[in-house]
C-alpha positions in Angstrom: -31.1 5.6 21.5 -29.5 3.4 19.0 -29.5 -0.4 18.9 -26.6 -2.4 20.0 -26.8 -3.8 15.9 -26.6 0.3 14.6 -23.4 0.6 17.2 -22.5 -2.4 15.4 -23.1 -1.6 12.1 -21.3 1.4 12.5 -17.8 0.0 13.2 -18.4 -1.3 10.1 -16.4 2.0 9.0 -13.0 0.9 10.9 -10.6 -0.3 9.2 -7.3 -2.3 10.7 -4.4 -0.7 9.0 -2.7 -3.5 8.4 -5.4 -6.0 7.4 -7.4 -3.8 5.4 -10.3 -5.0 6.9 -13.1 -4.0 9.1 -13.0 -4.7 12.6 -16.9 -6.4 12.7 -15.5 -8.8 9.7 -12.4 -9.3 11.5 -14.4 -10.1 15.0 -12.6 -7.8 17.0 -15.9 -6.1 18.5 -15.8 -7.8 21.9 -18.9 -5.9 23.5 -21.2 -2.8 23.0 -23.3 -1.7 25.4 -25.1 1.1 25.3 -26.7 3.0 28.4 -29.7 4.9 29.0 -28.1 8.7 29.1 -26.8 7.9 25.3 -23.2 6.7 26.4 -21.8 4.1 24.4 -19.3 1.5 25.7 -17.2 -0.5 23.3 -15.0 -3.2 23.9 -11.8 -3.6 20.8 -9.8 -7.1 21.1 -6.3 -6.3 20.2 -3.9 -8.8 18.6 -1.3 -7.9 21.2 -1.0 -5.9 24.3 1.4 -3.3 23.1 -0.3 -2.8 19.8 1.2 0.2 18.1 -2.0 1.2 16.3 -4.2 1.1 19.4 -4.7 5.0 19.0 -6.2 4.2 15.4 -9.1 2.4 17.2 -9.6 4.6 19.9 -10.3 7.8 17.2 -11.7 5.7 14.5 -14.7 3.5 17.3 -15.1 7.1 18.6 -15.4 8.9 15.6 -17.8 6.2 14.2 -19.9 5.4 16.7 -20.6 9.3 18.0 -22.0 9.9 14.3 -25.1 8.0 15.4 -28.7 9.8 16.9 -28.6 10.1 21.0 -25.1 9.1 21.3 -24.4 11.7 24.1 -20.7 9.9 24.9 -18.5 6.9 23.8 -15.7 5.0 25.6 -13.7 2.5 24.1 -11.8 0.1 25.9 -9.5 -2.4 25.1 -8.3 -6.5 25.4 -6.1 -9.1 23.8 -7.4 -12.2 21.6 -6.8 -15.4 23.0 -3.8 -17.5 21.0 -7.1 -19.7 20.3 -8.9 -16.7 18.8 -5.3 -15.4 17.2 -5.0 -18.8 15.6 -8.8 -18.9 14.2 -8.3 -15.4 13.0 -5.5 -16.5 10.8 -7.4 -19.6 9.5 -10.1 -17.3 8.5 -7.8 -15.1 6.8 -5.6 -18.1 5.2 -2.7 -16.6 7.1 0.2 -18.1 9.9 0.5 -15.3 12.0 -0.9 -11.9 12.1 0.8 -8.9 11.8 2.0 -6.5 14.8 1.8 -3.1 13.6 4.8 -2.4 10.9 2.4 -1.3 8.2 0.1 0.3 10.5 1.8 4.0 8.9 2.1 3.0 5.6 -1.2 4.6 3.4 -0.7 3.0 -0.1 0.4 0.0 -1.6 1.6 -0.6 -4.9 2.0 -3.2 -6.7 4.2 -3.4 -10.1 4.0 -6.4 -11.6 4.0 -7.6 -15.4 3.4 -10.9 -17.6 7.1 -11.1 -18.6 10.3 -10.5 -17.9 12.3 -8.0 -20.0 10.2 -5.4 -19.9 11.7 -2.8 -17.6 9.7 -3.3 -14.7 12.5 -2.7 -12.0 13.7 0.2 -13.6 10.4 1.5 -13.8 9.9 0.5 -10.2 12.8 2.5 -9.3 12.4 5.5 -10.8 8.8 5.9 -10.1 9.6 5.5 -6.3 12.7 8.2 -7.3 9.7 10.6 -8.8 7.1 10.3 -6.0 9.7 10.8 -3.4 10.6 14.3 -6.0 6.5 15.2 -5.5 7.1 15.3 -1.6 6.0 11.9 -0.5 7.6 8.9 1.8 8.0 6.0 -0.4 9.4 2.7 0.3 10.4 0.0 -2.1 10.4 -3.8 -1.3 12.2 -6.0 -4.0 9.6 -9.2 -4.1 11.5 -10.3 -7.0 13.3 -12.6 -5.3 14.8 -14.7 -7.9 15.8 -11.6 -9.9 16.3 -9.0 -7.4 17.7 -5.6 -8.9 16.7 -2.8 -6.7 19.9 -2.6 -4.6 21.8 -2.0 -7.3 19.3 0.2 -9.5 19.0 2.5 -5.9 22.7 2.8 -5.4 22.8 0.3 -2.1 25.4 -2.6 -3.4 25.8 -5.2 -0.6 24.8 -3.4 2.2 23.0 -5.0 5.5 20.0 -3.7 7.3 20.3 -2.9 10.9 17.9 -4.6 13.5 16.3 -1.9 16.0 16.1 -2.8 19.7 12.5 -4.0 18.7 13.9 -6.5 16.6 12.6 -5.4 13.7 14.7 -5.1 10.4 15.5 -1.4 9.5 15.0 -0.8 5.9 18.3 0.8 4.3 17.9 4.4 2.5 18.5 5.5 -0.9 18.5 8.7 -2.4 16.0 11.1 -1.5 15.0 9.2 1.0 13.8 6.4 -0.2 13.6 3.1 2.0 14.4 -0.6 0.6 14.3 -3.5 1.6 15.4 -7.0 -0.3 16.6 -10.8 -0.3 19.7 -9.2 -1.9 20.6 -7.1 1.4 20.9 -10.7 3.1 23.0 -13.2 0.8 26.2 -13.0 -1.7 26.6 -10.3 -3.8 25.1 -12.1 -7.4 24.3 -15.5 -5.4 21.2 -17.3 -6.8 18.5 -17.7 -4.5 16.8 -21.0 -5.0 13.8 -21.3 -3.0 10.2 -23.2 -3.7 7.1 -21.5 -2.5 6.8 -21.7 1.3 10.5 -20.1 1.9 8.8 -17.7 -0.6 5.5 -16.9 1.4 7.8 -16.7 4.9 10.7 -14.2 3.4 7.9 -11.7 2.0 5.6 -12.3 5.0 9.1 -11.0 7.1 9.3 -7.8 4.8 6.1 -6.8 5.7 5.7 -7.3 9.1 9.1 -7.6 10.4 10.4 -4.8 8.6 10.5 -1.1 10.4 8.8 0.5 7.5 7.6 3.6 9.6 5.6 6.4 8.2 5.1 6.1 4.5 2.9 7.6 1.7 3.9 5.0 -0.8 5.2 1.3 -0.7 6.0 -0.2 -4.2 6.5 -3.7 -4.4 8.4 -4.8 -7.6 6.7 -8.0 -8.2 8.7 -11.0 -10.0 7.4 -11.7 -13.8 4.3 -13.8 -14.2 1.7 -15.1 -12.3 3.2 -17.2 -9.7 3.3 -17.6 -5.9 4.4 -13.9 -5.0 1.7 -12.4 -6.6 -0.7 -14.9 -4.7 1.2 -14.6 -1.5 0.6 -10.6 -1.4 -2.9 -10.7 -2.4 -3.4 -13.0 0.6 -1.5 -10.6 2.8 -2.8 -7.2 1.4 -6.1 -7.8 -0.3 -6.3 -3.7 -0.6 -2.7 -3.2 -2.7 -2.9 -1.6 -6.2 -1.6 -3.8 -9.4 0.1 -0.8 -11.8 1.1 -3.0 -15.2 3.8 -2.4 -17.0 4.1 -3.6 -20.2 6.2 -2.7 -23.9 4.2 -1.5 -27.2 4.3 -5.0 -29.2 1.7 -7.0 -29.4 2.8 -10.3 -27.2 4.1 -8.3 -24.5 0.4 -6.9 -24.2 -0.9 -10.0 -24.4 1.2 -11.8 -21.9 0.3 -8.5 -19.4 -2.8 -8.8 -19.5 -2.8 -12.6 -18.3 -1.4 -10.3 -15.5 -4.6 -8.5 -15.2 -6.6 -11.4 -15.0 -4.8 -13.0 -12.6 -4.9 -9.3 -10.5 -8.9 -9.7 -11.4 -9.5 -13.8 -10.0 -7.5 -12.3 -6.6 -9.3 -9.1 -6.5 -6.4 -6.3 -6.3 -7.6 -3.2 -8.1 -5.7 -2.6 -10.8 -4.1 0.9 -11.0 -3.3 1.8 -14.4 -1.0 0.8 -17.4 2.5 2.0 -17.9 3.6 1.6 -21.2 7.9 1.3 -21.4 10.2 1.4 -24.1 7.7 2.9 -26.8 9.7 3.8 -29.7 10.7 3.0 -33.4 12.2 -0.3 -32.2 9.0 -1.9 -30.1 7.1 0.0 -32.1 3.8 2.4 -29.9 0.2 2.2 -28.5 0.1 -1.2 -27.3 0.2 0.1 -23.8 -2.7 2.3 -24.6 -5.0 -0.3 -26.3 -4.0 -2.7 -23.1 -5.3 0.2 -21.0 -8.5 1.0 -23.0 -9.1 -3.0 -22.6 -9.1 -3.0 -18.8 -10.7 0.2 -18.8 -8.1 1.6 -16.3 -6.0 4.7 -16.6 -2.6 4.6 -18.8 -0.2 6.3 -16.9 2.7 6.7 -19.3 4.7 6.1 -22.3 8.0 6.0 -21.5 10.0 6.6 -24.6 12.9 3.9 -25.0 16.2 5.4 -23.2 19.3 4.5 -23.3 20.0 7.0 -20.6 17.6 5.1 -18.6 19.5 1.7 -18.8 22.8 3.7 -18.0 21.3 5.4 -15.1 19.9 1.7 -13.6 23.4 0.5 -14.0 25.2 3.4 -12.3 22.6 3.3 -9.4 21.2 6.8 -9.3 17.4 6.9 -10.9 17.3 9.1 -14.2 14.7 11.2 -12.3 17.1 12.0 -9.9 20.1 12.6 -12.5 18.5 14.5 -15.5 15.0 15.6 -14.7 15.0 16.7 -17.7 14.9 13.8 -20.1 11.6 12.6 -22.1 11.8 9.6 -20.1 12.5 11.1 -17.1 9.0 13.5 -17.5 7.2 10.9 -18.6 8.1 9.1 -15.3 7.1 11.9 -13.2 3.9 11.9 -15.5 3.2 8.1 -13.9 3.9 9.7 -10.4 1.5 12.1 -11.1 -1.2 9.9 -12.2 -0.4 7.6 -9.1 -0.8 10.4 -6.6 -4.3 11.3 -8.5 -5.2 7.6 -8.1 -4.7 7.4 -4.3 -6.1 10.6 -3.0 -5.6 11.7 0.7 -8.8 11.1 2.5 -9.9 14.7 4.3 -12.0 15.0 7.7 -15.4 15.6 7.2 -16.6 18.4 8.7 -19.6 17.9 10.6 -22.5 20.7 10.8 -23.4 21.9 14.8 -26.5 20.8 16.2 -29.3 24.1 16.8 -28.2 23.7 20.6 -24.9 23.7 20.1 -25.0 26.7 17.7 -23.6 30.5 18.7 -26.6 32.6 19.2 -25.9 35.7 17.7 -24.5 38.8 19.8 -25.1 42.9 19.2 -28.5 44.7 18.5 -30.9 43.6 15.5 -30.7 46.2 12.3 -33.9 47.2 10.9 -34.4 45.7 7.4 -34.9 48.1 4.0 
């Protein structure tokens, strides 16, 4: 029979969705007790009664626990934290609230983020959400950049408003193909300048992550504002398992400042994707998005040749991917897809081998052997 600490142990393999934690870090084993015929009963601590993701525990304790010797059965039951254990929970994970369930479905997060501004970063954002969508996938874009937010306009969306569902949660507005968005520029004057310091900050992204009705996605790309600021900290804190993709130009001090970038990714511990390397040409010169690259030891993605079909597309609303396939910029865009999709594979069940008892004995006569 295994010991309560295996059982324990085990869980270890559970992830919360949301929190990108395990559940025996995040304390949410309430009990395990496990009986003399090899049955196994678990006890999970929800952070709310109606949790959408409670079928995510029930497989994933079952699954996990039922790989040990002389488990014969498991059930897993369920409670609620206390507001007392709620509220330590969030001190322990430097956090106000915790979240509900509305990135329970989404499987990767990416974040796009550079040194400086300039550098193409939201078009690149754009398109690249434009080009997984064009591989097959659900993608969803959150504008972070709050204080330069482009995305409504690069994804054809002008000054529309969200809906709010009968779960009071914000229903993110769809672009072509598809694609989902959600951003500050949805909720105040066309053009208006948003000036906020850095709590407003933390609470407004907090909101589009957890109070947003992202649904089922493959991909959610976060454009990041330039620099190293509160955002980037804020979205560690709240999804210490997101991607950091860099996007940089070919001269020199744009690599440089980009790669403050990647420390700062480093000193919060986001795993830095790749390098995309924009606006390589005669003007900004090459290769600087490949040497930054071969200095972080991570992947370069692309080199996006400098367009000016790519600015004219951003400005009319309707990606280049979508609009001329075609183009060296647009290919090399669908390159970066590509290499994201190779970065974040999709996790396949294992299958596992039948026990002798369990096994079909074999039916018919025996045939003599030559």
């Amino acid at each position: 029979m295994p010991t309560q600490e295996q059982v324990l142990e085990s869980l270890r393999s559970v992830i919360d969705p949301e929190l990108r934690r395990d559940i025996v870090e995040l304390e949410m084993v309430r009990s395990i007790e496990v009986h003399d015929n090899g049955v196994v009963d678990v006890i999970v601590s929800l952070t709310t009664p109606g949790c959408p993701i409670r079928s995510h525990f029930q497989t994933g304790v079952a699954q996990a626990v039922r790989e040990l010797e002389g488990v014969s059965g498991v059930n897993v039951s369920f409670d609620v934290l206390s507001d007392n254990e709620k509220a330590a929970l969030g001190r322990k994970l430097g956090r106000g609230s915790l979240p509900e369930g509305a990135l329970a479905q989404v499987r990767n997060v990416i974040c796009v983020g550079s040194g400086k501004g300039g550098v193409g970063k939201s078009s690149v954002t754009a398109n690249l959400a434009a080009a997984l969508s064009a591989e097959g996938n659900q993608v969803g874009v959150l504008d972070a950049d709050v204080w330069g937010y482009s995305q409504p306009r690069m994804l054809g969306l002008g000054a529309q408003r969200p809906r709010v569902s009968a779960e009071r949660k914000l229903i993110p507005l769809s672009a072509l193909d598809g694609v989902k968005v959600m951003s500050i520029g949805f909720f105040v004057e066309q053009d208006a300048a948003v000036v906020w310091r850095g709590p407003m900050l933390h609470k407004a992204l907090q909101q589009f992550l957890e109070d947003v009705d992202w649904g089922e996605l493959d991909y959610l790309l976060i454009d990041l504002p330039p620099g190293t600021g509160d955002v980037s900290m804020t979205l560690a804190q709240l999804l210490p398992q997101a991607k950091f993709l860099i996007v940089t130009t070919p001269q020199p001090v744009a690599q440089k400042v980009a790669r403050r970038s990647a420390e700062m990714a480093a000193k919060l511990k986001l795993e830095i994707a790749g390098v995309v390397e924009n606006m390589s040409g005669p003007i900004f010169g090459e290769g600087g998005g490949s040497l930054l690259a071969e200095e972080l030891e991570v992947p370069l993605l692309a080199s996006i040749p400098l367009s000016v079909t790519l600015r004219e597309q951003s400005d009319a609303g309707v990606p280049l991917v979508f609009e001329n396939p075609d183009d060296p910029a647009a290919q090399a865009l669908r390159q970066a897809a590509r290499g994201v999709i190779a970065l974040t594979p999709v996790e396949l069940p294992v299958m596992q081998e039948p026990s002798p008892a369990a096994a079909p004995k074999p039916a018919g006569m025996s045939l003599p052997m030559a």
